[in-house]
N, C-alpha and C positions, 0 to 999 in steps of 0.2 A: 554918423559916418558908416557905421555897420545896420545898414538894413535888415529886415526880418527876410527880404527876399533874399539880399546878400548875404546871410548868414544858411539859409537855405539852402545854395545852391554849393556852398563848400564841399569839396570833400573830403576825405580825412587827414590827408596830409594836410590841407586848407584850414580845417581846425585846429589841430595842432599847433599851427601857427597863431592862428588867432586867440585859443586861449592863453598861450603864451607870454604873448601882447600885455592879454587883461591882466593876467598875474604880473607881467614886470611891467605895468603904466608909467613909474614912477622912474622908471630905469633905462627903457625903451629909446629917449634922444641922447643915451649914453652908448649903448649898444651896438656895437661894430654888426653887419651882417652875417660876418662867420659866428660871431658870438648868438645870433638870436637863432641861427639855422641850429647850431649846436644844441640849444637850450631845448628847441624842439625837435631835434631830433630827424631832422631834412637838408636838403643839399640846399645850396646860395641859390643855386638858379629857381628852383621850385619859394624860395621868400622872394624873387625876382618877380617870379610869375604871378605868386601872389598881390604884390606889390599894385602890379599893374590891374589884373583884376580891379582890382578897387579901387582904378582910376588915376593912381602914380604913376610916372613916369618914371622912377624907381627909389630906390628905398632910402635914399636921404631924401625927397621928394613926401614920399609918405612919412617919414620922420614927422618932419614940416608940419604938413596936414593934419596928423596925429597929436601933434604937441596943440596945437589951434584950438584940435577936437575938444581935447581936454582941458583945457581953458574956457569952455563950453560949459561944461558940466560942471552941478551943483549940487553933488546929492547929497549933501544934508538941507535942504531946503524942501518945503512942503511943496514948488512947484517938480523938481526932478522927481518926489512920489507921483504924484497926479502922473509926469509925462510916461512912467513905467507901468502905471495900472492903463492906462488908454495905449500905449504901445501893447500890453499883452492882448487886451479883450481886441483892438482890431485883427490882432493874429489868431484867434480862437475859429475863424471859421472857414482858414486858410485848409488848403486841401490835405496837406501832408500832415499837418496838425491831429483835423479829425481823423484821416487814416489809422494815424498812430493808436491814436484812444480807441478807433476800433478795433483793428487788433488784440490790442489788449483785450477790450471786453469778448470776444469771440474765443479766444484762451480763460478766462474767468468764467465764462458760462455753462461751460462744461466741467468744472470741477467739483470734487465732492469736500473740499477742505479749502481754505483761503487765508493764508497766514502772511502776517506784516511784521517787515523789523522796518527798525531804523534804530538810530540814537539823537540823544539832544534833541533838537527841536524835531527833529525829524520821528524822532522817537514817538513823541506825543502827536505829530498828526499821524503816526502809523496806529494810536490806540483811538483816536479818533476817525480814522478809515473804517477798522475794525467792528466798532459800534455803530458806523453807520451803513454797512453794509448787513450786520447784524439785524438791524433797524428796517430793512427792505425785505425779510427773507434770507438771505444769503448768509448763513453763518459762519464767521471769522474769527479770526485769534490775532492778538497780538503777542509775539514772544521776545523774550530776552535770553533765554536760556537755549541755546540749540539742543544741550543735550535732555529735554524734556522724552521720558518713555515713547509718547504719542507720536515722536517726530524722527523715530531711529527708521525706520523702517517705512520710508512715503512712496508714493504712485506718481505718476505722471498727471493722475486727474488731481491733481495737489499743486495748487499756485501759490508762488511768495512774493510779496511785493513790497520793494525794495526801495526803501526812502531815503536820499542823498541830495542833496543840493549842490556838491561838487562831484559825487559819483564817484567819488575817492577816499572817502570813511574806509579806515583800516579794518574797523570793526564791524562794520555793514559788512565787504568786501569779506568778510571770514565768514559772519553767519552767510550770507547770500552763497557760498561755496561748499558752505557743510548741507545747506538746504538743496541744491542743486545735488550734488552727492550722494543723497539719500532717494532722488527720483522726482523731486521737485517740479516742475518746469518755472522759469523766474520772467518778472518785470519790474522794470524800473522805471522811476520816476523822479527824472534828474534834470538837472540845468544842465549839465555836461552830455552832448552827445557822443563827444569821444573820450567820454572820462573809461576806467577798468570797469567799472557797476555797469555801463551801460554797453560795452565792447562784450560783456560775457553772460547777458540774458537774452532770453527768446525774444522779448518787446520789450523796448524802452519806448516809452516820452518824454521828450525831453521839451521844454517851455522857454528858452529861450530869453530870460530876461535878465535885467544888468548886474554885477554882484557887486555889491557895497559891502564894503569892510569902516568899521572904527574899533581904534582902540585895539587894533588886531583880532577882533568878535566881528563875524557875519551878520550882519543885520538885511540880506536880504528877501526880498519880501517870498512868504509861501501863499498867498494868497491863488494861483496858480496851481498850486498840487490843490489846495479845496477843491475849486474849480473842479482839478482832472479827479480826482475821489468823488465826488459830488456826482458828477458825469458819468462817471463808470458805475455809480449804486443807481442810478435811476435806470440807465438803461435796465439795469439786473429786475430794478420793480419792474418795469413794465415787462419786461420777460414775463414774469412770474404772474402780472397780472393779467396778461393773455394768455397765458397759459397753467393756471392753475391745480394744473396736476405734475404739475414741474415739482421734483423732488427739492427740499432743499437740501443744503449740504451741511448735514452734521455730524462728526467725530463720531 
């Protein structure tokens, strides 16, 4: 129902709504329009407009649709993985996609320092960034501690990069604040493009794919941030290996 175009072309109040959606699925053909505007934080007519956008006729109409949707969907089945790893790699080569990662890397290639949070799972592909950009030249940190000596006092040529998969991590959200504060410049790397992580860094990417919850635990896939990590180190090798008198960047 939400296309990778259609989710594309949203804008931020469009978001808002949308994520709203995803988080109250279950809730959604219960939900009066004043209640879902409220919830996201927009007036009736702008979930009107919404509405229509994506094809309703209006918003008991997209209820409908939405309720169908979801009666659609399987994801605890090995076919709903397969449909979410072939939904992301065909969005991989989409324009705004790579813009984004470039960006990014055009901020990372000039800095003398490159430090990673996250937490929970995010945590460990943040120490896994870390070492693989390590791994190309490009030396990185992973930290836990904001208040580390080395990190009272940063520069602008100093990038952090900021791992969330809802881009609402309280604890992300506080180092990424105290990192910025200090002189930072930040990037994220979120499913959420209108989440706080990603409204309050330089460059975000954000990947755009479905978020499964059980058991009330995230199990949605990071196979995506590898990807954009993966992407962003190579580019940095091949920098370094065209140019070989490129300094690296170490503490």
């Amino acid at each position: 129902m939400f296309t990778h175009e259609l989710l594309a072309s949203f804008n931020e109040l469009e978001l808002s709504i949308y994520n709203c959606i995803i988080k109250n699925k279950d809730r959604i053909s219960h939900m009066t329009i004043k209640e879902l505007a409220d919830e996201a934080h927009v007036s009736t007519a702008t979930v009107l407009r919404f509405c229509k956008k994506v094809g309703c006729e209006g918003y008991s109409h997209f209820k409908l649709r939405y309720k169908d949707y979801l009666n659609t969907q399987t994801f605890d089945s090995g076919n709903s993985v397969e449909t979410t790893f072939k939904g992301f790699v065909s969005r991989i080569d989409s324009k705004d996609f790579q813009d984004s990662i470039e960006e990014a890397f055009q901020l990372i290639k000039d800095s003398r320092r490159t430090i990673f949070i996250g937490i929970g799972s995010s945590g460990i592909l943040g120490k896994y960034g870390a070492r693989y950009f390590s791994n190309v030249g490009h030396f990185s940190l992973y930290v836990e501690d904001p208040f580390l000596p080395i990190l009272q006092d940063l520069t602008e040529d100093t990038i952090t990069i900021a791992l969330s998969e809802s881009g609402a991590t309280q604890q992300t959200i506080y180092l990424a604040n105290q990192m910025k504060s200090r002189g930072s410049l930040l990037v994220s790397i979120t499913n959420n493009a209108s989440s706080a992580l990603a409204k309050m860094s330089d460059c975000s990417v954000t990947y755009h794919v479905p978020e499964i919850m059980t058991n009330n635990t995230n199990i949605t896939t990071q196979v995506p941030v590898v990807y954009i990590l993966e992407t962003l180190a190579m580019k940095l090798y091949l920098m370094h290996a065209e140019n070989p008198n490129t300094n690296n960047t170490f503490f």
